[in-house]
Structure formats: C-alpha cells, structure tokens
N, C-alpha and C positions, 0 to 999 in steps of 0.2 A: 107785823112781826114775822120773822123770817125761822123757818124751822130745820131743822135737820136730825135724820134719823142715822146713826152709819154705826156701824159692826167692825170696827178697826181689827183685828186679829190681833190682840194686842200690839196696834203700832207698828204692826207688820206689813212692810211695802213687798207687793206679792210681785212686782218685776222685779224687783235688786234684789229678795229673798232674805230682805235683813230688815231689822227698826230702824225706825224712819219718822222720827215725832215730826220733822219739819216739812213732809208732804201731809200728814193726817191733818197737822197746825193749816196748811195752805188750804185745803177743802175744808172749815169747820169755822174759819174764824171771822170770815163777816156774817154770820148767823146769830138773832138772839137769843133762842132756845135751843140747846145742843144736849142730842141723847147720845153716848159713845155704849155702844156694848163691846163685850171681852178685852175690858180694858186689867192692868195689872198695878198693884196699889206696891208700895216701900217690902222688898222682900229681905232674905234673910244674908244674901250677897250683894256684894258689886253687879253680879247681872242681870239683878232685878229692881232697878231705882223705880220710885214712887213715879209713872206714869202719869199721874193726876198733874204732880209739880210739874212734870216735863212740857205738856202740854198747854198750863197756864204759865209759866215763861212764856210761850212761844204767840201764845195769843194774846195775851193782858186780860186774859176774862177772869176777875179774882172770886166772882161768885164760883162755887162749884160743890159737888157733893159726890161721893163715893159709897155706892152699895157695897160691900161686900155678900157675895152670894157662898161663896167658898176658900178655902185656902187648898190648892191640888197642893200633894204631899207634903205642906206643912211650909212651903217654902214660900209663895207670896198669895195674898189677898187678891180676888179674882172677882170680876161682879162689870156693876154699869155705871155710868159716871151721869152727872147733868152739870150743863156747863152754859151760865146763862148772863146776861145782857142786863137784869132786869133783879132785883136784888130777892134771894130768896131769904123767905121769911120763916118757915120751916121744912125740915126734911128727916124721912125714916126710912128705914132699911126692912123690908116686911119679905120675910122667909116662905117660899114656896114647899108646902110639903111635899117629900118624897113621899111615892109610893110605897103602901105597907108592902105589897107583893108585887113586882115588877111581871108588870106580863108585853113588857116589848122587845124588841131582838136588838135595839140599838144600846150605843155609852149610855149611860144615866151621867148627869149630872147633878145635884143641889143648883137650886135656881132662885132670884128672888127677884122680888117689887121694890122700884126705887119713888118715893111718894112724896113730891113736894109741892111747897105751896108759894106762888110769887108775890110779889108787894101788887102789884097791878089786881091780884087777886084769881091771876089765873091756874088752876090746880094742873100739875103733869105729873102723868103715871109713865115710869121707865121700865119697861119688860125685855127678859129676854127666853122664851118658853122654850122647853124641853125636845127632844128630837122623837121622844116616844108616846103615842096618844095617852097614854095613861099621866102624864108627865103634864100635857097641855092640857088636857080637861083638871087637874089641878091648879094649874096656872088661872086657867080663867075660871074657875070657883075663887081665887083669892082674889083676882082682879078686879072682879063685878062687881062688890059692895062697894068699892073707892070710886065709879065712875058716878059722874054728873051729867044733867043735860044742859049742863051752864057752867060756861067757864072750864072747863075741862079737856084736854089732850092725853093720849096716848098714843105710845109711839114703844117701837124698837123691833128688836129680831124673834120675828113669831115660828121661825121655822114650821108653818105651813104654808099651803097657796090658798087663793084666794077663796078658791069653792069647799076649801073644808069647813063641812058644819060647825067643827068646834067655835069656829068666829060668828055663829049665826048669835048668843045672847048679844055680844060685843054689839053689832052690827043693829040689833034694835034697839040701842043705846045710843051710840056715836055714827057719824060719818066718817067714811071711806075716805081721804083727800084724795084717792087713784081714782074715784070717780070722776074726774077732771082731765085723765089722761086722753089724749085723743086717739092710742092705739095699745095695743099690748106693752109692758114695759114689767122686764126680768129683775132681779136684783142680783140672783148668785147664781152659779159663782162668775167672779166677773169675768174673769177669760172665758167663759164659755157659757153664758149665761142660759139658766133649764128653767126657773122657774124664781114667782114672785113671793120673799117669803119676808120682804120688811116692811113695816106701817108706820102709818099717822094717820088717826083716829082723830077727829074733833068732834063736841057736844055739838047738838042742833044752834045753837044761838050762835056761834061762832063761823062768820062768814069767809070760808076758803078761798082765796085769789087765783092761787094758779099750785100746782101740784107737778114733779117729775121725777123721774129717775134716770141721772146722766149718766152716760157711759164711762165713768170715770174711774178709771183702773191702780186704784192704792191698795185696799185690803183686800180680800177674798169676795168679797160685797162690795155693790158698789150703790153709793148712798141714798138716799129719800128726801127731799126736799117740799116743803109746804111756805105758802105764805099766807100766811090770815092776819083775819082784823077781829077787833070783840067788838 
C-alpha cells in the first residue's frame, strides 16, 4: 500500500497564490491511504465549497472522512481529511484539549485526531499538533492510548522536528518510515525548506518499503510518502 502524508494549505497552490484542487488531486490520487491536513469542509458562502467533494471529483476516491477540528470565525469546518483506496469501516472525530492556561508565545488553535479503522484491518490515526509545546504534549496525551504495535499508522503535520522529545512516547511505540531516508529530507516550508515537521509512523509488524519527501512544490509543505506491506 502506498501512503501519503500532505498539509494542503487548504488547496492552496503556493506558486499561483490561489486554489488549485486539480494539482493537490495530481499529487494524492494514485495513493491508497491519503491523510490531507488544513483541509476546509461546506462553508457558509460561495467561497468556501466543501473541499472534501472537490477533491473526490477530482480523484474517484469515494471512501473519505472529515475531522472537523474547528470552525475559524463561524464561517467553514477546518480539521484533516482521510482519503482511502481501501473501504473504511469506521471513523471518529477525537478533540484535542486546549490548554487550561496557554503558556506559549505562538496562535493557538483547537486541534483534533482523526481515528479510523479499514476493512483490511489496518487502524490510521490522522494528526495535526499544535504550534505551542503545551498544545503538543496535549496532542500526544491523546494520541497514545489509540496506538498499536499491529496494524497501525500514524501520520500528518506534527509541527516539530525530528529531535523533539515530545515524539520520544510516539517513537517507542511506532517506526519512523524517515528512518529509510538516505540523507536529510526538510518538509516546510517548501520554497525554502528549514526543517522536517511531517510523519508516518508505522507499528513494529508493518514492513516499510521505501519512504521520502519529494521536492514537490503545491502547498506550503511539501508532502510524505511511505510504501508498506502488513
């Protein structure tokens, strides 16, 4: 099976400076398990159509599912999408708590876990964590009890790199699939890539083929790719 991680900006082609479903559709759509973060769900205008629909037109993937993590100022559904090959069998929307007392200097957002489950029997956790430590050690307090070391994926926009502790529970749980890279490899931001802040996790029993991060210049990120076998 063939994986994909990517951070669309909602749909946003970072060369033309506009939406663009039919380049995000061209990078997404021969993969079977497909995690989109800051994707945007049916808003309350004309200039917020349901994202989700757009991009299954564009691919024929009819499985799909929509987190919602937030609604910014009431005008459209914001969160991570899973878009798969492989028929899912169930899926939930699990809400990341905000911080009681914010003690970082960056946005907050409302963040959540998108948790589903395939007919094949393979579980995928879709994350997309916070910009504030306080924000990500939340993230992965909720994240932890959903993983397995059988049958299980996670994946999406951790916004950290690789050496923050916070990924060290994660890490003695799952594999790395960048453990496979043969040299350093950045994700954001893609004109000018500083550092590696996107993932694919897989359980110990799940045998990883090849793993990378093309230079592929559509959103702000530029996307994660894994191939594994069970």
């Amino acid at each position: 099976m063939k994986l994909i991680s990517f951070n669309t900006q909602h749909c946003h082609n970072w060369p033309e400076g506009k939406i663009n479903y039919d380049k995000v559709a061209d990078v997404i759509r021969d993969f079977d398990i497909i995690c989109l973060n800051e994707m945007r769900g049916e808003g309350k205008t004309a200039e917020h159509p349901d994202q989700i629909v757009e991009i299954a037109k564009r691919t024929g993937i009819e499985n799909h599912y929509f987190a919602v993590a937030c609604v910014p100022q009431g005008l459209y559904p914001y969160g991570d999408a899973i878009f798969s090959k492989i028929p899912i069998i169930s899926a939930e929307t699990i809400a990341i708590p905000d911080p009681i007392e914010k003690t970082g200097d960056r946005w907050y957002e409302t963040r959540c876990i998108l948790h589903a489950e395939l007919e094949n029997g393979l579980r995928v956790i879709i994350t997309h964590m916070g910009l504030n430590p306080d924000e990500q050690e939340l993230a992965v307090q909720t994240v932890l009890p959903l993983l397995r070391k059988e049958k299980c994926i996670l994946m999406g926009d951790f916004n950290v790199g690789p050496d923050n502790t916070v990924l060290s529970p994660i890490r003695e749980i799952m594999y790395d699939t960048a453990e496979l890279f043969d040299e350093e490899k950045l994700s954001y931001p893609s004109y000018d890539p500083e550092i590696k802040i996107d993932y694919i996790f897989a359980s110990p029993d799940i045998k990883v083929k090849s793993a990378d991060i093309p230079k592929m210049v559509v959103s702000d990120h530029f996307p994660h790719f894994a191939e594994i076998e069970l």
